[in-house]
KEDREN-544626 format. One record per residue (C-alpha): chain; y, x, z; residue in one letter; residue number from 1. Coordinates in Angstrom, 1 decimal, m for minus. Each point is the difference from the previous one (the first is absolute). Example, Ala and Ser with C-alpha at 12.3 -4.5 7.8 and 13.67 -1.06 7.14 Angstrom:
// KEDREN-544626
mitor;north;east;up;sevex;fipa
A;m4.5;12.3;7.8;A;1 $
A;3.4;1.4;m0.7;S;2 $
//
This chain:
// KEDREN-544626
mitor;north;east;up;sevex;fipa
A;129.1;206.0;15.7;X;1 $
A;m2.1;3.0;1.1;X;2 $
A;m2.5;1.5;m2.7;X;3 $
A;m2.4;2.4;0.9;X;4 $
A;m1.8;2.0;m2.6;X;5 $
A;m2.4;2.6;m1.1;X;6 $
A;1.9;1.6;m3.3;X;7 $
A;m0.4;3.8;0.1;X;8 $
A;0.2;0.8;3.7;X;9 $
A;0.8;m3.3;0.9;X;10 $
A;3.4;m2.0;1.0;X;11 $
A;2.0;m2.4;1.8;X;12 $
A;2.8;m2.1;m1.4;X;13 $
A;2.4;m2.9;1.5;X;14 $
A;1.1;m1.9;m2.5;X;15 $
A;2.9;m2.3;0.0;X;16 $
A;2.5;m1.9;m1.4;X;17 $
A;3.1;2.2;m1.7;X;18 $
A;3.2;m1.4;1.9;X;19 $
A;2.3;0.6;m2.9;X;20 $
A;m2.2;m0.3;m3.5;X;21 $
A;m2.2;m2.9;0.4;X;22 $
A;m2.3;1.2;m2.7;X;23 $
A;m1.2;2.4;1.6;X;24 $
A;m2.3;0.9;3.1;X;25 $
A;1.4;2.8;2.0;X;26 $
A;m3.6;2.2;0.7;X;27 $
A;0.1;2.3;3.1;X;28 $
A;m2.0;2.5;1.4;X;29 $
A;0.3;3.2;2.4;X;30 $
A;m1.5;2.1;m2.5;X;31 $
A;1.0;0.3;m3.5;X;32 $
A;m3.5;0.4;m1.7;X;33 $
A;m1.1;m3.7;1.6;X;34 $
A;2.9;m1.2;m2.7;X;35 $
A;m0.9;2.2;m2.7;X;36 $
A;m3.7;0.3;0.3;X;37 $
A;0.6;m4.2;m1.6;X;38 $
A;3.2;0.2;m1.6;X;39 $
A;0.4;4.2;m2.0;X;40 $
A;3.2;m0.8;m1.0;X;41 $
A;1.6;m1.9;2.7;X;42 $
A;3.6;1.1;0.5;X;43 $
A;m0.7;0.9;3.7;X;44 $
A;3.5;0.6;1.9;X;45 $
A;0.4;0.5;3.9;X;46 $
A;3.1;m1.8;2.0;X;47 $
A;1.7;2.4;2.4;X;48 $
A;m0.6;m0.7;3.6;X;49 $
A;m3.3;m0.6;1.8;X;50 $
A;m2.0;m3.0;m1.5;X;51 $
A;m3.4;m1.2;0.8;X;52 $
A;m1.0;0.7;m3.6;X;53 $
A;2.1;2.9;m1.2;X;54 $
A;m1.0;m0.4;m3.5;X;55 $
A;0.2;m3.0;m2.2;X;56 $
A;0.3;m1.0;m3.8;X;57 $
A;1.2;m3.5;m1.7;X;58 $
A;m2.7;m1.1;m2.1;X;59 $
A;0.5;m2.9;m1.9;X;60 $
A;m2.2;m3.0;1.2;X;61 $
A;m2.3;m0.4;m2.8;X;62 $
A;m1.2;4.1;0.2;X;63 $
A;0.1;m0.7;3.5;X;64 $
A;m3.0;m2.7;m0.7;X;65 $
A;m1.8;1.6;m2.9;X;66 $
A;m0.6;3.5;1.9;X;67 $
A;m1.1;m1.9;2.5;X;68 $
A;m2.3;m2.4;m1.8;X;69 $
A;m1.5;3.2;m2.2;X;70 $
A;m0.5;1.5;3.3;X;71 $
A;m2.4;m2.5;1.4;X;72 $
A;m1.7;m0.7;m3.4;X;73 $
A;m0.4;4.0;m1.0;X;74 $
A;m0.2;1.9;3.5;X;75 $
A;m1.8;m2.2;2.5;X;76 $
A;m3.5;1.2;m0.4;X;77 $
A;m0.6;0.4;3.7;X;78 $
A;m1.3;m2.0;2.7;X;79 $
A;1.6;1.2;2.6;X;80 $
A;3.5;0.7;0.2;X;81 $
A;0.5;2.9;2.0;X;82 $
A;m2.4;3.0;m1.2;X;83 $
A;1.5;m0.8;m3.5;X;84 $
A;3.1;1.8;1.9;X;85 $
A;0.3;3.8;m1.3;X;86 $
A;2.7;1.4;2.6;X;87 $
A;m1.9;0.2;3.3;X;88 $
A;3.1;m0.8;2.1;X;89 $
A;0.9;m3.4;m2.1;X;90 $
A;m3.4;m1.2;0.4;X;91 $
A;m0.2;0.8;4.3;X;92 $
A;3.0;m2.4;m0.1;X;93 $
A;m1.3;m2.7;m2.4;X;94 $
A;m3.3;0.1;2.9;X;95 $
A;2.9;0.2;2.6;X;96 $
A;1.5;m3.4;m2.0;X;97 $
A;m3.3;m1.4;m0.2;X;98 $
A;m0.5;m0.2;3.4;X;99 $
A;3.4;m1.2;1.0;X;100 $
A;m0.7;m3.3;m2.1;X;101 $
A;m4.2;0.4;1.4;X;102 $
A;1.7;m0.2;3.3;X;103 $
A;3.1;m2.6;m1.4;X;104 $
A;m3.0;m2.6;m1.8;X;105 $
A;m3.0;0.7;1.5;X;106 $
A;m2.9;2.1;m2.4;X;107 $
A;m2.1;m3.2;m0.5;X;108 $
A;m3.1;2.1;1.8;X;109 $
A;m1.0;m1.5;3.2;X;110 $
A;m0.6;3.2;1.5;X;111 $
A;m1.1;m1.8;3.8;X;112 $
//
């Protein structure tokens, strides 16, 4: 699952399914901050070698759900998404992303 959000400067997080402890969610991001800016005392560790998400922390699935769930009950106060984005070059790609699915589903404007 891909999570965009807005938390301090903003983030973006795949989150999957831990191979080995199937408590836990295995969150990912390129940036370290889009992990901690929702979980401050995740255990963050990098893996040697090149990975599409360098950094990454186990997070049991229940924290997993109630960050995320606290997130979208507390912090959600805008109505729309992408000027609630602090870090100028996260939000040019969430418009970038935006677009792709515009393009992908159609923007339900019949622009003709």
């Amino acid at each position: 699952m891909w999570i965009a959000h807005s938390r301090d400067e903003g983030g973006w997080l795949s989150i999957v399914s831990h191979r080995h402890k199937p408590e836990c969610l295995m969150v990912r991001a390129r940036v370290e901050e889009h992990i901690t800016s929702l979980w401050p005392d995740a255990e963050i560790y990098a893996p040697a070698g090149s990975h599409d998400y360098q950094y990454r922390a186990d997070i049991p699935r229940e924290e997993v759900a109630c960050v995320i769930l606290e997130y979208i009950v507390s912090d959600i106060r805008y109505d729309d998404f992408k000027p609630s984005v602090n870090d100028w070059n996260l939000r040019r790609a969430f418009v970038e992303i935006w677009g792709t699915m515009a393009d992908y589903f159609g923007t339900g404007y019949n622009y003709e």
